[in-house]
C-alpha positions in Angstrom: 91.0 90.4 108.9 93.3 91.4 105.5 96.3 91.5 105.5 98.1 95.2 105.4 99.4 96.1 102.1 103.2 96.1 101.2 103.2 99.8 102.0 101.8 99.8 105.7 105.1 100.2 108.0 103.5 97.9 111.1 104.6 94.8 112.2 102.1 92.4 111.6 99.4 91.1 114.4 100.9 88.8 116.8 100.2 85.3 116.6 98.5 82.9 118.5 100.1 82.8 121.8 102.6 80.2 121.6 100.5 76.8 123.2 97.3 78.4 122.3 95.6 76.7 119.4 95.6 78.5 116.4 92.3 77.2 114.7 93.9 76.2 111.5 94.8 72.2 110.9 94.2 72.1 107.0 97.7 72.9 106.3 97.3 76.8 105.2 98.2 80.1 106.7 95.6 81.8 109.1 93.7 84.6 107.2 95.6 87.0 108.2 99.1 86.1 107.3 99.8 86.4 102.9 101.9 82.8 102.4 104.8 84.7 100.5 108.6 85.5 102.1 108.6 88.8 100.7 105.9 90.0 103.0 107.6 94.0 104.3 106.0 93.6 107.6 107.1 90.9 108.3 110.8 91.1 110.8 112.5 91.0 107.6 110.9 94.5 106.3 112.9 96.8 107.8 116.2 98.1 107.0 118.1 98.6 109.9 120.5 101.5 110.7 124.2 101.1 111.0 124.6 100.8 115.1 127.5 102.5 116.7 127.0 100.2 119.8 128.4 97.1 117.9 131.8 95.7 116.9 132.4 97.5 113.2 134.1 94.8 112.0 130.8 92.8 112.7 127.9 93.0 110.6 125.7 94.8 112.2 122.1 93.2 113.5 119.1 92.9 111.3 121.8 93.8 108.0 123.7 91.8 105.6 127.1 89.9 107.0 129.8 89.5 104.4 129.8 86.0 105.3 126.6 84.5 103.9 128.9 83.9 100.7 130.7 81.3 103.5 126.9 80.1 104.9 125.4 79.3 101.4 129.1 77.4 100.3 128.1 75.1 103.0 124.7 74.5 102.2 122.2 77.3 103.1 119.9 77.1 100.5 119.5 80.0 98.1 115.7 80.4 98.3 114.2 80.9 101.3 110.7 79.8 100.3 111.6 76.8 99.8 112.9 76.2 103.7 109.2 77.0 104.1 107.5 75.1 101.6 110.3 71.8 103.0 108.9 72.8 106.3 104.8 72.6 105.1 105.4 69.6 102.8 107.6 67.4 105.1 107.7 68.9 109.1 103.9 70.3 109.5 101.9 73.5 109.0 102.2 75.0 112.5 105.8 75.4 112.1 105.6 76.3 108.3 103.3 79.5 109.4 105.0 80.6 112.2 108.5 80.5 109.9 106.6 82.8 107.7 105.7 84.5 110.8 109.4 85.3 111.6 110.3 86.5 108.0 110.5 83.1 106.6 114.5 83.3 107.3 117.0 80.1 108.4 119.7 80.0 111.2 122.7 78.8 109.4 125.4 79.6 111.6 126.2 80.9 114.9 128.9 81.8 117.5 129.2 83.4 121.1 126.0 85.3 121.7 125.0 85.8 117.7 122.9 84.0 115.3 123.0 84.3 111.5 120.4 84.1 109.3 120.8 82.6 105.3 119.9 85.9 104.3 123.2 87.2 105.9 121.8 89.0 108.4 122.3 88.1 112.2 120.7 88.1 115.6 121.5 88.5 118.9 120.5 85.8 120.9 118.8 86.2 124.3 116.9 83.7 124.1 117.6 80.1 123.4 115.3 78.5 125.6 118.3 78.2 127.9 121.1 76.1 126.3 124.0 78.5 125.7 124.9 79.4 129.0 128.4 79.4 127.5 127.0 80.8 124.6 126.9 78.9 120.6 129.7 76.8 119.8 132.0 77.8 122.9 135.6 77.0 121.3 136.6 74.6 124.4 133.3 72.1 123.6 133.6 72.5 119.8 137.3 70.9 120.0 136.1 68.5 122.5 133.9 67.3 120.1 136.0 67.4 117.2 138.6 65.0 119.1 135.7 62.8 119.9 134.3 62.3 116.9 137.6 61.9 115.3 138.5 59.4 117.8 135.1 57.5 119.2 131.6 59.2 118.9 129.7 56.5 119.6 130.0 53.4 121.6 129.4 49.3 121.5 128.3 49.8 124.9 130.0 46.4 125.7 132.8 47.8 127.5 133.1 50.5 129.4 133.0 54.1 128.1 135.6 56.3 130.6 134.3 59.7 128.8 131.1 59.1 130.5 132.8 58.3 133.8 134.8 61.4 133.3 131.8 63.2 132.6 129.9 61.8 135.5 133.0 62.5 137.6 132.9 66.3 136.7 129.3 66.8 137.3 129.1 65.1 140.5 131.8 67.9 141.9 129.5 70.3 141.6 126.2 68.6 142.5 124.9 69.2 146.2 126.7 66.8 148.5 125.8 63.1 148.0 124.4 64.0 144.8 127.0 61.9 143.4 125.5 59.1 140.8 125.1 60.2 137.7 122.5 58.4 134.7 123.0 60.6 131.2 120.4 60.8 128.5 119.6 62.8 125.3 117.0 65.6 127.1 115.4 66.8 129.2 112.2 65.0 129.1 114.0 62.1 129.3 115.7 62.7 132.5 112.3 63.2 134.1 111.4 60.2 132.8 114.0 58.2 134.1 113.1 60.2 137.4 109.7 58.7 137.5 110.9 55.1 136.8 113.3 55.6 139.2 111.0 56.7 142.1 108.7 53.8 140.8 111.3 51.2 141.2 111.1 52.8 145.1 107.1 52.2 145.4 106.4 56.2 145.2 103.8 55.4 142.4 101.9 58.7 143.3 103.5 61.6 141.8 102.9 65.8 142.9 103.7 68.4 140.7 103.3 71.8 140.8 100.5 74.2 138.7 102.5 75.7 135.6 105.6 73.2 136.2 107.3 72.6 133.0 108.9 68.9 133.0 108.9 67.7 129.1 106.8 66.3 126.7 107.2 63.4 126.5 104.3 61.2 128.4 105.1 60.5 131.1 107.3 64.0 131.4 103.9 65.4 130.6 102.0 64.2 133.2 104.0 66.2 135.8 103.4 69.5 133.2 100.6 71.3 134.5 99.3 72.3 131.2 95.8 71.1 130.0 96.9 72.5 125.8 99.6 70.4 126.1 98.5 67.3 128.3 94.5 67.0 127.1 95.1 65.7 123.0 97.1 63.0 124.8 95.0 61.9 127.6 95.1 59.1 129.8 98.4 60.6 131.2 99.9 58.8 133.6 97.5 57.9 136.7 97.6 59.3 140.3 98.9 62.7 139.4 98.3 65.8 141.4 98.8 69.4 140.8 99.7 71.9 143.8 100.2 75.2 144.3 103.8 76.5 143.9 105.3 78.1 146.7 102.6 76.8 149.0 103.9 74.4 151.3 100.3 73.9 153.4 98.8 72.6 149.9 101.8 70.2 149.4 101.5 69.3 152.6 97.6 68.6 152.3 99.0 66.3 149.2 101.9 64.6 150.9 99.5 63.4 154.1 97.1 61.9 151.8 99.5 59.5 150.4 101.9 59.0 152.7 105.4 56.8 151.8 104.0 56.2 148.1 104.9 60.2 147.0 107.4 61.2 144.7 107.4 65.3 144.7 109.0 66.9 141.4 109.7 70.7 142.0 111.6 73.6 139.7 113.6 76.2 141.7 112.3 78.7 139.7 109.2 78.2 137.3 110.9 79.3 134.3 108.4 78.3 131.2 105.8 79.1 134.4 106.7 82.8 133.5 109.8 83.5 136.0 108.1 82.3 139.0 110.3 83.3 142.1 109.3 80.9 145.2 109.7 83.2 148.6 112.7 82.3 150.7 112.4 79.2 152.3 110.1 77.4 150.0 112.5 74.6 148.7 113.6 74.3 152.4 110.2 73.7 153.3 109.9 71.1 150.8 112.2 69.3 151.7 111.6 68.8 155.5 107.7 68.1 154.3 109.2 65.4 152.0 111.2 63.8 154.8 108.0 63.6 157.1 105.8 62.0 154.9 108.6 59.4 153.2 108.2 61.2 150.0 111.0 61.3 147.3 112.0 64.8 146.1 112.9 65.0 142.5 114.3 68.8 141.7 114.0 69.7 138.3 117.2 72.1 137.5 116.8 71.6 133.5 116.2 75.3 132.6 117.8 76.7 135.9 120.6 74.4 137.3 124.3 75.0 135.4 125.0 78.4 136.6 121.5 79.7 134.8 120.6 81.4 138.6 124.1 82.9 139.3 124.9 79.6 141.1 125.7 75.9 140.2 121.9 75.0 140.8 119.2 76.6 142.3 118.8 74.6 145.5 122.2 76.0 146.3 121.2 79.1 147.7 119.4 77.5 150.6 121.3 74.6 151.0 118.8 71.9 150.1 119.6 68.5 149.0 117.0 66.9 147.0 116.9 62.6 146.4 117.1 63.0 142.6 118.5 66.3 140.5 117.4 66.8 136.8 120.2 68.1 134.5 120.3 69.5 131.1 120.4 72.2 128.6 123.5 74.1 129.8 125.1 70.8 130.4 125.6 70.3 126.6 127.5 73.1 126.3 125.4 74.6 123.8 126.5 71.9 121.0 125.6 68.7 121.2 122.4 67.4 123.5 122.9 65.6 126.6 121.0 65.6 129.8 121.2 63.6 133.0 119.5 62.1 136.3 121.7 62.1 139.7 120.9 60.9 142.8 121.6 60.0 146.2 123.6 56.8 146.8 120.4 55.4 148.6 117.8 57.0 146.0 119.8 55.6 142.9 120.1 51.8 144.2 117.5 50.6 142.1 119.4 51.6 138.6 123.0 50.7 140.3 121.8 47.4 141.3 120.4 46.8 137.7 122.3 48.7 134.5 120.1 47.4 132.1 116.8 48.4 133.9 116.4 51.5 132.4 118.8 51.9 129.1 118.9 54.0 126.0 120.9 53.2 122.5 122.3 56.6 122.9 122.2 58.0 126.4 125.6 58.3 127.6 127.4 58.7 123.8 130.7 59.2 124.2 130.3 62.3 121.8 127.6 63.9 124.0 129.9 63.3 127.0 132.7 64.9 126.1 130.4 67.9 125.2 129.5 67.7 128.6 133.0 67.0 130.1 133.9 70.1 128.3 131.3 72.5 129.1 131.9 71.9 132.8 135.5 72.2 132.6 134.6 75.6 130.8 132.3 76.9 133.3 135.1 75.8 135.6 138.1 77.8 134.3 136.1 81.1 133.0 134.1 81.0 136.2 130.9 81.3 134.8 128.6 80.8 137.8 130.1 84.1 138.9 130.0 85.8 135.7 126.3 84.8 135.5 125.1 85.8 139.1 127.3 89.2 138.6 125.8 90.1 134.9 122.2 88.8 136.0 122.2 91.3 138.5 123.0 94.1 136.1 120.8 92.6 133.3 117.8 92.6 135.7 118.3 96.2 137.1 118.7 97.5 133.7 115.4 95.7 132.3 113.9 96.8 135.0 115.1 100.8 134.6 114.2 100.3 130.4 110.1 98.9 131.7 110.1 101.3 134.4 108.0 103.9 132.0 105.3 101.3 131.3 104.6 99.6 134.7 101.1 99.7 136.0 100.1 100.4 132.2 101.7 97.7 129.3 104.5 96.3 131.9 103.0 94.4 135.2 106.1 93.2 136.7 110.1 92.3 135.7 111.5 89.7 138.2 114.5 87.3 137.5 117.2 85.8 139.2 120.8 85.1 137.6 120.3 85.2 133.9 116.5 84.1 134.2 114.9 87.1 133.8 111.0 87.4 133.3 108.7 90.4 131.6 105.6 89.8 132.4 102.2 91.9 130.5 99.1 93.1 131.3 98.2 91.4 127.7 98.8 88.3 125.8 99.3 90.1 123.1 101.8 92.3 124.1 104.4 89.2 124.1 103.7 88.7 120.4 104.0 92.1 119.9 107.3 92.7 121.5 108.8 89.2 120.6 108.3 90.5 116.7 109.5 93.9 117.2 112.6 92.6 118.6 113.1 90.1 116.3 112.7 93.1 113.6 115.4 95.0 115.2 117.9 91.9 115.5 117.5 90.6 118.8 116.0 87.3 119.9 113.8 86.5 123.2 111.5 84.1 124.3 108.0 83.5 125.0 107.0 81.6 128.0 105.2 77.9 127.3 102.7 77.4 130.6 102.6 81.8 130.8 101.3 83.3 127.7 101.7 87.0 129.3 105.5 86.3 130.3 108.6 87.4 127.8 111.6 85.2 128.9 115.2 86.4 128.6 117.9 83.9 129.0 121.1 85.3 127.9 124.2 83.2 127.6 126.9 84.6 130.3 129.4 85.1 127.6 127.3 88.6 126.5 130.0 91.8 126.7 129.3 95.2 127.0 128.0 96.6 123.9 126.3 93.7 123.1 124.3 94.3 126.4 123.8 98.2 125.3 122.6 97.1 121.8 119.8 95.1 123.7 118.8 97.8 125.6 118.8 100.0 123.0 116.5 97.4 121.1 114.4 96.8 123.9 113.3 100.4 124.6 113.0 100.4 120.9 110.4 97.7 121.2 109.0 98.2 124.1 108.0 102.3 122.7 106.6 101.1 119.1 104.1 98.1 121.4 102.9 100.4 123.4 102.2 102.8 120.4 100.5 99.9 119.1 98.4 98.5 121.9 97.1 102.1 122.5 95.9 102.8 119.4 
C-alpha cells in the first residue's frame, strides 16, 4: 500500500492494533507509513479552527501556545525528528514508528487536564491510562514534592522513614475495613508481584486469574494477564496458572474445588484494559463467599479502578466486599511521581510483618514517592474527588452515550462505563485506530484498550470543567462523523 501524497486530506490508515504484531522487526517503518515528520496526514496536518468552547486566554487545542518559547528554554529540543531518530537509535523501532504515527510530536509540559506538545500546540487529555485522577501536576502534590526533595527524597532505609508511615496511615483510612497494612512499591506490576509472593509465603501456590485480566508485565504479573501476545515470547510463565471466565462464578468455582486451600484468586472490579468489562451485580460478592469456602486467598486488583476512578474509593466498595490483599496504584501517585502499593489484612499480611526484609526493594517506599502519595490522598480528601468523579462519570457516560447514539448497531456496538471508566467499544478493530487518530488530530487524547483491540478507553481526570467537557464532545462527534465516512467508503 503507498502512502497518500501530501495533498490527500485523510488521516492516515490506522495502525496495527495496539498488542497486535506489526510484522516489522528490522528497525524501519511499515510500508505504508513515509519515515519523515512533515508527513500532512499525519495528526499534525491539520490546522485547527479557533474554538469558542475553550478558555481564550488558553491556546487553543491542536494550535500554537505562546509558551513553547518557555518549553524549548527548558529543554524541548528544536527538531522534532530528532526525538524520533533518539527514539529508533537508542529506545526501539516499535516506539520510533508509532511516534511518527502520532505526528512525530513530544509532551513537554502539562497541567490540569492539558498536555503540551514541543511544537506548542496542546492536548486534552482523556486518556492517560488512568494516573491523573487529580489531573497533571495537581498544585497540592507538586509542593509536596518540592518540600521533599528539598528536604529528604530518598532514604538510608536504616531508620525509619515516618513519610511512609504517614502515607500508609492515610491510605489505610480509606481502604475497606481491616485493610489496614500497607507494603509501597514503584508500580503496579510490582504490587501484584509482591501479591503473589505474599500468597506464596501462605502455601496458595496455585494462582486463578480471569480471561482478559490485566495485572502487569512483569513475569510473574504476566502470568495472571490473560493475554497469549503478551505472555507467549516469554514462556514458561509462572506454573499452575488458570484462566476463568469473568463474571462467572460456576467456572471459578469449578477452579477453586480443584485446588482446594492452595488457591490464590486475583480479580479486577472492572476489566478496564479488558475493554470496560462491567461484572453483574453481585459478582465480587460471590467471589468472595466462593473464596472463603474453598480457603482461597482473594487478591483484588484496584490499580486502574481503585482511587476514586469508579466514583468511589475502590471498586469493591459498592458491594461491600473485603478482599485478603488490595492492589494500589496509578491514582495514588497523584499523577507526579510513581508509587504503588499492596495492603492486606492483619492475618493475610503476617508473612511480610513477621519478616521486613522478605520481600524489599532499593526504592519502594521513597520518601519522595510517599509524600506524592500522602499528598494526593489528602487532595482527594479536601476537593472530594470520589464524589466529583462518581457525579461527572455519570454525566460523561450519558453524554458519550447521546454523541454514539447515531452509530449504534452500525460503527458503535456498545458504550458502558462506571465513574470515569468509560468504554467504546466497535464493531471493528480498525475503527479504534481510526477514531484514536482523528481525535488526536483534533486535540484530544484517548486510549486504546491492551487485552480488547475493539474497545476505545476514556479515563478522564475528575478535575475536567465544563467547557473542557463541551470541547470533547464537540471533538468526539467530530471524530466519530469523519470514521464512519471513512469505514464506509
Amino acid at each position: 500500500m503507498s502512502p497518500p501524497s501530501p495533498s490527500t486530506p485523510s488521516t492516515p490508515p490506522a495502525p496495527t492494533p495496539p498488542g497486535e504484531p506489526t510484522g516489522h522487526i528490522d528497525g524501519g517503518a511499515p510500508p505504508e507509513w513515509t519515515a519523515g515528520p512533515d508527513r500532512t496526514d499525519s495528526p499534525s496536518r491539520t490546522a485547527e479552527p479557533d474554538r469558542t468552547d475553550a478558555p481564550s486566554t488558553a491556546p487553543q487545542p491542536g494550535r500554537a501556545d505562546p509558551a513553547a518559547s518557555h518549553d524549548r528554554a527548558q529543554g524541548a529540543p528544536p527538531d522534532r525528528t530528532d526525538i524520533v531518530d533518539l527514539y529508533l537509535r537508542h529506545i526501539g523501532s516499535g516506539r520510533a514508528v508509532m511516534g511518527r504515527v502520532m505526528g512525530g510530536m513530544a509532551e513537554v509540559r502539562s497541567e490540569g487536564a492539558w498536555i503540551h506538545a514541543d511544537d506548542g500546540r496542546r492536548f486534552l487529555d482523556f486518556g492517560g491510562y488512568g494516573v491523573f485522577i487529580l489531573g497533571h501536576r495537581h498544585p497540592a502534590v507538586v509542593e509536596a514534592v518540592h518540600r521533599q526533595i528539598d528536604t529528604h527524597p530518598l532514604a538510608s532505609r536504616v531508620f525509619l522513614e515516618p513519610v511512609a508511615a504517614r502515607a500508609a496511615q492515610a491510605l489505610a483510612a480509606h481502604t475497606p475495613p481491616g485493610v489496614d497494612f500497607v507494603h509501597f512499591v514503584n508500580s503496579g506490576a510490582e504490587a501484584t508481584e509482591a501479591a503473589l509472593k505474599l500468597a506464596r509465603a501462605h502455601g496458595r501456590t496455585s494462582v486463578i486469574t480471569t480471561r482478559r485480566g490485566f495485572h502487569g508485565k512483569t513475569l510473574g504479573a504476566l502470568s495472571v494477564t490473560a493475554n497469549p501476545t503478551y505472555q507467549t515470547p516469554f514462556q514458561p510463565l509462572l506454573p499452575d496458572v488458570t484462566q476463568v471466565a469473568y463474571d462467572d462464578p460456576a467456572d471459578l468455582e469449578q477452579a477453586l474445588a480443584a485446588r482446594r486451600d492452595r488457591a490464590c484468586v486475583v480479580v479486577e472490579p472492572v476489566q478496564g484494559e479488558g475493554g470496560v468489562r462491567i461484572p453483574r451485580p453481585g459478582y465480587l460478592r460471590q467471589v468472595r463467599a466462593l473464596c472463603r469456602v474453598y480457603g482461597a486467598l482473594l487478591v483484588v486488583d484496584e490499580i486502574q479502578t481503585g482511587m476514586g476512578r469508579l466514583g468511589t474509593w475502590w471498586g469493591v466498595d459498592a458491594e461491600e466486599v473485603v478482599p485478603d490483599v488490595l492492589l494500589a496504584g496509578k491514582g495514588l501517585s497523584g499523577g507526579v511521581v510513581p508509587i504503588a502499593a499492596m495492603a492486606a489484612t492483619a492475618e493475610a499480611y503476617a508473612p511480610f510483618s513477621r519478616d521486613p526484609y522478605l520481600h524489599t526493594s532499593t526504592f519502594g517506599a521513597s520518601p519522595i514517592a510517599c509524600a506524592a502519595a500522602l499528598a494526593a490522598v489528602r487532595a482527594m480528601e479536601e476537593e472530594n474527588t470520589v464524589a466529583r468523579a462518581a457525579a461527572l462519570g455519570l454525566r460523561v457516560l450519558a453524554a458519550v452515550r447521546e454523541v454514539c447514539a447515531p452509530y449504534e448497531g452500525g460503527l458503535v456496538r456498545e458504550v458502558r462505563g462506571r465513574g470515569l471508566l468509560i468504554g467504546i467499544e466497535f464493531a471493528e478493530e480498525q475503527a479504534v485506530g481510526e477514531l484514536l487518530l482523528e481525535m488526536i488530530a483534533r486535540g484530544v487524547l484517548v486510549n486504546h484498550s491492551l487485552n480488547s483491540t475493539r474497545v476505545l478507553r476514556l479515563t478522564p481526570p475528575a478535575v475536567v470543567e465544563d467547557a473542557a467537557l463541551d470541547l470533547f464532545l464537540t471533538t468526539l462527534a467530530e471524530a466519530l462523523r469523519s470514521t464512519a465516512e471513512r469505514m464506509s467508503g
